[in-house]
N, C-alpha and C positions, 0 to 999 in steps of 0.2 A: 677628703671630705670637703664638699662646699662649703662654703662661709660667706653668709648673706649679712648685710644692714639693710632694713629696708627702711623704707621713709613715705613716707603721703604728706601734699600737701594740699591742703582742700580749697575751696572759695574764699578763702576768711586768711588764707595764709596761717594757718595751727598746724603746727607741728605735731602728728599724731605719734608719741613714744614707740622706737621696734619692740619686739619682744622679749621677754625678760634675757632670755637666751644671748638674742643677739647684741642687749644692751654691753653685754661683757662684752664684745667685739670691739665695740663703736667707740672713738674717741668724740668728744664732743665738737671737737673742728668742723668733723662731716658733718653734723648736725648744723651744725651755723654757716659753713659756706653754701652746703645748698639750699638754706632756706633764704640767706640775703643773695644768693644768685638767682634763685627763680623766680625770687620777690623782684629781682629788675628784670629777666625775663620777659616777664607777663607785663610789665609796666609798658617795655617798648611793643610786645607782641599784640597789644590792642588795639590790631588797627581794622581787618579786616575777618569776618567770621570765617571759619573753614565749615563749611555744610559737609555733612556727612555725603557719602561719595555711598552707593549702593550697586553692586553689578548682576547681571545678567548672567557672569560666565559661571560656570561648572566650578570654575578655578582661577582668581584674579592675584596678582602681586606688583603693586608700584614700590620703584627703591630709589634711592638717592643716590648716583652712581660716585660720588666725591667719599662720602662719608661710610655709605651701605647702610643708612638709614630709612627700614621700614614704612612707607608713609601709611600705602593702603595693603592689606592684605584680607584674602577670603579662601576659605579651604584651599591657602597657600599649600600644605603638606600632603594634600592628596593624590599619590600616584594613582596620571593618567595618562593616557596615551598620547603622546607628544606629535603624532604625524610625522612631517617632513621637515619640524623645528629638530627634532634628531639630527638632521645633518649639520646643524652645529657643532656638534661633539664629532665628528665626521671630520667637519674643517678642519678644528681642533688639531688632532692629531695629525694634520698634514702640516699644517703652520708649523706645527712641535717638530715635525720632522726635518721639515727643512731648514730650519734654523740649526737646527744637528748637521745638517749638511748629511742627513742620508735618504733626501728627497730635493731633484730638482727641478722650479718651475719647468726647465725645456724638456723633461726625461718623457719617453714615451710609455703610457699603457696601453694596455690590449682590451679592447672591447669582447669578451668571452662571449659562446652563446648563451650562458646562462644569462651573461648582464645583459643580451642582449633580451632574449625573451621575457626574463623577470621583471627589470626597470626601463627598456627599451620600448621601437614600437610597439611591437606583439603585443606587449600589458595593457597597453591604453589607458595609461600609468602617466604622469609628468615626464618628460624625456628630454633627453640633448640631440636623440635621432645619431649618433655615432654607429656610422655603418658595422656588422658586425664582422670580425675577425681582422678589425683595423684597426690604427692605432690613433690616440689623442694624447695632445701634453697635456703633462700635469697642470698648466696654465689656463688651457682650454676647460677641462674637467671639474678646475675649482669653478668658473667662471658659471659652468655651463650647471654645476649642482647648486652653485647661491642664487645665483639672476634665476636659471630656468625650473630649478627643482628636478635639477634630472634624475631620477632614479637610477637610470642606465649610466652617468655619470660617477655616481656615489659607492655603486658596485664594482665598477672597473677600479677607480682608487681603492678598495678594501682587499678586491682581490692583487693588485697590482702592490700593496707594502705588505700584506698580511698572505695570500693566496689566495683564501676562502674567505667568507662573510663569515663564517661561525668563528673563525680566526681573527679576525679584526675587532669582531663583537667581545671578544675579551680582551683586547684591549684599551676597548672602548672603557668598559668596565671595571677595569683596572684604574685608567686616567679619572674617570669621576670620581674614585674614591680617594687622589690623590688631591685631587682637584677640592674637595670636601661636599660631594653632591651625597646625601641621605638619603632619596626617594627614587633614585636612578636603576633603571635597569634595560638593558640596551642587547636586543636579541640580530640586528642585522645594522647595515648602516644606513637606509634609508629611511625611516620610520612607517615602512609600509606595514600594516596589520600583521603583528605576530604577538602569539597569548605571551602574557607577563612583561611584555615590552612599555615601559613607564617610564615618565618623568613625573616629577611635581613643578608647580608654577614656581616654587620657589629656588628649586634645583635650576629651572632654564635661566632664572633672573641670575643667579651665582655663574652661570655657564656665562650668558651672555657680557657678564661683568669680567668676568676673568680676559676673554677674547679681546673686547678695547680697551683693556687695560696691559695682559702682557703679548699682546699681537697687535699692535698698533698700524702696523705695515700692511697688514692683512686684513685688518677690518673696511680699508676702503671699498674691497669688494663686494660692499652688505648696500654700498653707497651705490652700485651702478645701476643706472636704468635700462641700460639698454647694453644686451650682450651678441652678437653677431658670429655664426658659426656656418661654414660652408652656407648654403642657401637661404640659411634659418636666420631670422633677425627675432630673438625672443628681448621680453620686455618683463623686468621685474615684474614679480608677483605682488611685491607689499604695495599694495597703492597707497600708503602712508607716504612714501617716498616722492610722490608726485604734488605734495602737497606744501603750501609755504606754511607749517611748524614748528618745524626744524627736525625733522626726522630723518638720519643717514643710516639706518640699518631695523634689523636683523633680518627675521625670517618669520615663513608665512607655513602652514602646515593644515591637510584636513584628511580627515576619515570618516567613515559611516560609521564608527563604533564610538565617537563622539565627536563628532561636530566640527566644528574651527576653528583653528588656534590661530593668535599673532604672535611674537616679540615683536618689543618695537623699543628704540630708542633715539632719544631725540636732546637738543642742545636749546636753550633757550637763554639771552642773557649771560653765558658762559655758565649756567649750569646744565648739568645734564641728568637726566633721566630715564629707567628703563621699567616698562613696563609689560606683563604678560597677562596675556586674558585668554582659557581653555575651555573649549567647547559653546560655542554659539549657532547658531541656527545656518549663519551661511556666511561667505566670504562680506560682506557688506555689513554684517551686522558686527564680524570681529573688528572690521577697522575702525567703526564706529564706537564701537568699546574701549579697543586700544586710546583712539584719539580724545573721546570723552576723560579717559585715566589721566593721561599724560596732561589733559589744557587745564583738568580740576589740580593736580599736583604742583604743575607751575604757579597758580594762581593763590593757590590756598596756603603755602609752605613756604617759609623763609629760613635764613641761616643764623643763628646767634651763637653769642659769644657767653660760655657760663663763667670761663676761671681763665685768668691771665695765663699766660707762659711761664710757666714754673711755680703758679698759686699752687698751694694743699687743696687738694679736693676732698683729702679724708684721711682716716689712718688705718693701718692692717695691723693686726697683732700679732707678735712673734715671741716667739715660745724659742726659749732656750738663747735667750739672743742679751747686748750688753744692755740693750732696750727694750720693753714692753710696744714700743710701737714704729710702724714706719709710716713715713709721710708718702702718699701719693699724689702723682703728679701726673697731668698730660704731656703730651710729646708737643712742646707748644701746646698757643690755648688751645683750649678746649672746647669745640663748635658743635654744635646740634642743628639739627634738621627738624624744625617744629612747627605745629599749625598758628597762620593768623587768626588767634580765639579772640572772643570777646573778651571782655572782665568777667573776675569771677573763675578761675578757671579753676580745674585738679593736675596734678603731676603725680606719677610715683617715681621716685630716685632709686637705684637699689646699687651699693656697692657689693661685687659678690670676688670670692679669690676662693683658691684651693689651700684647704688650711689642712693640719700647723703651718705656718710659713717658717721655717726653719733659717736660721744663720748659715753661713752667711749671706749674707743679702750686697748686690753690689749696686751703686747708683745708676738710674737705666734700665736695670732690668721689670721688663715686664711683668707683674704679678696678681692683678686684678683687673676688672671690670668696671666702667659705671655706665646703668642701664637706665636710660629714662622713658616713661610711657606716657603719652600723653591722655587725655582724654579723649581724645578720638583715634586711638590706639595706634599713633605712631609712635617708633620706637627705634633708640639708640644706643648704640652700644659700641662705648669709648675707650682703650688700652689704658690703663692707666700702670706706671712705669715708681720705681721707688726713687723717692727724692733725696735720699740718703744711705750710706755704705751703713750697713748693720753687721757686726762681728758676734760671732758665738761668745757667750756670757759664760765665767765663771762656773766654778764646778755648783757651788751652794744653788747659784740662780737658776741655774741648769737643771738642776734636782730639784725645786720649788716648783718650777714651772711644769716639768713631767707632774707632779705630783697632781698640780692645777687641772693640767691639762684633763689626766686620768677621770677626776671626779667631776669636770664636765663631762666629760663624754658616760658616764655613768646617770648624771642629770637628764642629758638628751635622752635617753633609753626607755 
């Protein structure tokens, strides 16, 4: 069972009581540090207004790539069709492979005739132009599906670790759901038109975050402008990349069944940000969107500090334990990603854990939640770790507390 405290703090700073419910949860701690923490929050956070951020796409998501804090989102959850930003998940698996060492940069694949016709010339499709019944490194291949969006590229790697494209596509689909993508569904490795072939904006942002985060080696690729293959000099597709913002990646993707997708992400001041915007009217309009997201994010959003390095942020309650309660704690302090509001502002705090929380409990372990939303619905959501070894209680306490427990859960009903 989930186990919420919620909290609201309005313009006036009041404390609006949780639920009767969840008041049994809540120690009054949580109650007082996040209101004299948000109370200094807002004190330093008024410096500059954050304006509401409005998009144009089908499907928008900015995140904060340090923390994975939400800044902007719009029918973030909507499975759509992702285009050629699919061959992220493409990359993906090759990165993964080769770091297994059972894929090598120098290894050759075979340009089949089907990658040849389906993602090659013949399609009049994005291509690498890889003659067919010839062979490319896996070097070539990566280079020539990120920088050029080759089709013909993307399929020669599926078929070359996998055999088939239908082979690989469950792969694919496998790694997203280890990965923790909810909206994904992945029919080929290109993202060329196929029914029920989906991402959500907020699955590609998780994609795209995972990649510069555990492929660090591999993400410079997203950076190159200019890739160079027998005759052909192609030139990245993301024209974000050609721009002084600080943008070194991802990917660029379009279809007639919606429009024009970006990722983008980019480094500003030593932070970073990624942003995805689905379905727009034309290549010009997505970068414009993307670039709009990412210059309002940098501008509008700062980093603070709610609760020292090992302050109580709250308590969980523990049933059956030599204590009624454990302290929570962050892993070090505790920082958020929140808008320069004015005075005046609202927050909601919400500690949420999977309850009972049962003994024993060891110091460190991760067991809760704390989720802040702001008013202009950015949103965070912080580990929070027990700040003290909790041991199973006595046989009496142990038998009080089932008792307790029982006729709450007969109160919820």
């Amino acid at each position: 069972m989930l186990t919420s405290v919620t909290l609201r703090l309005d313009a006036w700073c009041q404390v609006v009581s949780p639920s009767p419910k969840a008041t049994l949860f809540a120690a009054c701690r949580a109650v007082t540090c996040l209101f004299v923490a948000t109370t200094c929050l807002f004190a330093q956070a008024a410096v500059n207004s954050a304006h509401a951020f409005t998009s144009r796409a089908k499907a928008a998501i900015l995140i904060d790539a340090d923390t994975g804090a939400v800044l902007y989102q719009s029918n973030a959850d909507d499975p759509l069709p992702p285009a050629s930003i699919t061959k992220l998940m493409t990359a993906e698996l090759v990165f993964q492979a080769i770091k297994a060492g059972r894929v090598k940069l120098t290894d050759e694949m075979t340009m089949s005739v089907h990658a040849w016709r389906t993602g090659g010339a013949p399609s009049r499709t994005s291509a690498m132009f890889v003659p067919v019944n010839t062979t490319a490194t896996v070097d070539d291949l990566l280079q020539g599906m990120i920088v050029q969006s080759g089709n013909d590229a993307a399929i020669a790697i599926a078929e070359g670790m996998s055999g088939t494209e239908e082979a690989f596509a469950k792969r694919m689909n496998a790694e997203a759901k280890r990965i923790g993508l909810t909206k994904s569904e992945f029919k080929n490795p290109t993202g060329l038109n196929a029914p029920g072939h989906v991402m959500s904006a907020r699955d590609i942002a998780t994609l795209s975050l995972y990649i510069i985060k555990e492929h660090p080696e591999f993400y410079k690729l997203f950076s190159e402008k200019v890739f160079e293959y027998r005759r052909f000099k192609f030139r990245n597709r993301n024209p974000l990349l050609f721009e002084n913002i600080g943008v070194d990646g991802l990917k660029t993707g379009s279809l007639s069944v919606v429009g024009h997708n970006l990722a983008a992400s980019a480094v500003q001041n030593g932070k970073r940000l990624i942003a995805v915007v689905i379905g727009l009217p034309s290549k010009k309009d997505a970068a414009n969107e993307a670039r709009k997201l990412l210059l309002w994010g940098f501008r509008s959003f700062g980093s603070f500090k709610l609760f020292d390095a090992g302050e109580t942020v709250g308590m969980a309650r523990v049933w059956g334990g030599e204590r009624f309660y454990v302290p929570l704690t962050g892993d070090g302090p505790v920082m958020v990603i929140l808008p320069r509001v004015p005075a005046n502002p609202k927050l909601k705090a919400e500690i949420t854990y999977d309850g009972p929380l049962k003994p024993p409990i060891k110091k460190g372990d991760q067991v809760a939640t704390l989720r802040i939303v702001s008013e202009t619905n950015a949103v965070n959501e912080v580990p929070l770790y027990a700040g003290e070894d909790v041991q199973p209680g006595g046989l009496v306490r142990r038998g009080l507390d089932a008792l307790a427990h029982l006729a709450l859960s007969w109160v919820a009903l």
